[in-house]
C-alpha positions, 0 to 999 in steps of 0.5 A: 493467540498464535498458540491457540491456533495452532501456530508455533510463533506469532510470524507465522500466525501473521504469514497465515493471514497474510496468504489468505488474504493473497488467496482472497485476491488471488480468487476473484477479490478486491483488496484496498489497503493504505499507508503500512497496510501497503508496503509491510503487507509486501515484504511478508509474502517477500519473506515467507519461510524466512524469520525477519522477526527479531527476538522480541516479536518471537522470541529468536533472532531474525535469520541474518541473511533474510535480506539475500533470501527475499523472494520478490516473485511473491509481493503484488507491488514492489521488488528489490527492496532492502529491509530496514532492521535497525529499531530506532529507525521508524520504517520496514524497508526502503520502499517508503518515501516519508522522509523525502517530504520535507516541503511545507504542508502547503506545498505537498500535492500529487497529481492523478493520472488521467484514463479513458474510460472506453479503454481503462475502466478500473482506473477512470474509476478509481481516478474519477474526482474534481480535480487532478491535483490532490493534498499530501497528507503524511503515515507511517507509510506515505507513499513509495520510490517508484524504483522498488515498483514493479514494471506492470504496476499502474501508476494512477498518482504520483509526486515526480518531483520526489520520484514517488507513488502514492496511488498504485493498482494491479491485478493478482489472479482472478482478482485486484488490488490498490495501495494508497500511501498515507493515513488520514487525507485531511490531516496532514500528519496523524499521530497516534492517539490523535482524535479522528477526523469528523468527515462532515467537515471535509465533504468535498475532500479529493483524498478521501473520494479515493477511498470511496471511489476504492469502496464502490470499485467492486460494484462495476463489470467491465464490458468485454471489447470487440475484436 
């Protein structure tokens, strides 16, 4: 497909989507990604015009010093990060946070930030549920270090306890962006090929009125305030 297109190596097919979706943002549009949808989507524009793929993704090796190279001015959210190459290691870089959570599911929670809607808008909406303490659920991607965040990402969840983010939003351009780490909110650890979760079963679930709150986002207009 890389081919087709027109595209030398198949990094570079998914560089090519990764910046239109940069410019998508960048010219007024809302991007809602979750678990490593989040982190994976930052370390590509950190990595444009490097090679961070080994041989068997694109047929070179990757660029040794890639690491030294990243340019952390191109990501939405996170900074400093260190990329994680060794492939019986089940993560991209340092960002994520899953092997921190080894509480039993029980005890797994993050809490939401409470806004003013006068002043925060966005965020009172994407925040807006029945309760503030919300269930952990594990991904690939579960939630991130708040240290490779950068200074003017808002925070709307988190576990202090772990020193993590699972909710995060920011602006880019005309437009915005949230991640939520983690895959499924009702099923604490989703594995591949697991059935999908029927949402008649969970319809009071805290988790997943985060994705809807994400889904009705675009439709508000924020009101200028007076000087």
């Amino acid at each position: 497909m890389a081919a087709e297109l027109g595209f030398e190596k198949v990094s570079q097919l998914k560089l090519g989507v990764a910046n239109k979706i940069k410019e998508f943002t960048a010219g007024g549009g809302f991007l809602f990604t979750m678990c490593s949808g989040t982190d994976s989507y930052d370390i590509a524009l950190a990595a444009e015009g490097l090679d961070i793929c080994d041989y068997m993704y694109d047929g070179d090796p990757a660029d040794p010093a890639a690491q030294s190279k990243l340019d952390f001015n191109n990501t939405f959210a996170f900074k400093d990060f260190v990329l994680k190459s060794n492939p019986l290691e089940y993560e991209f870089s340092s960002i994520d946070a899953t092997i921190s959570h080894r509480s039993p599911e029980s005890q797994d929670k993050f809490s939401l930030f409470e806004f003013s809607a006068k002043w925060d808008v966005v965020p009172t909406m994407l925040c807006q549920s029945h309760t503030g303490i919300v269930k952990g659920f594990m991904g690939q991607t579960t939630d991130f270090y708040t240290k490779y965040i950068k200074s003017d990402v808002l925070i709307m969840g988190e576990n202090k306890a772990l020193g993590t983010a699972r909710y995060i939003h920011g602006e880019y351009g005309k437009g915005q962006w949230t991640f939520y780490g983690g895959h499924d909110p009702e099923d604490f650890r989703h594995y591949v090929n697991d059935p999908p979760t029927d949402l008649n079963l969970f319809p009071n679930s805290a988790g997943y009125r985060l994705i809807l709150n994400n889904i009705l986002f675009p439709a508000a207009k924020k009101k200028k305030q007076k000087t």
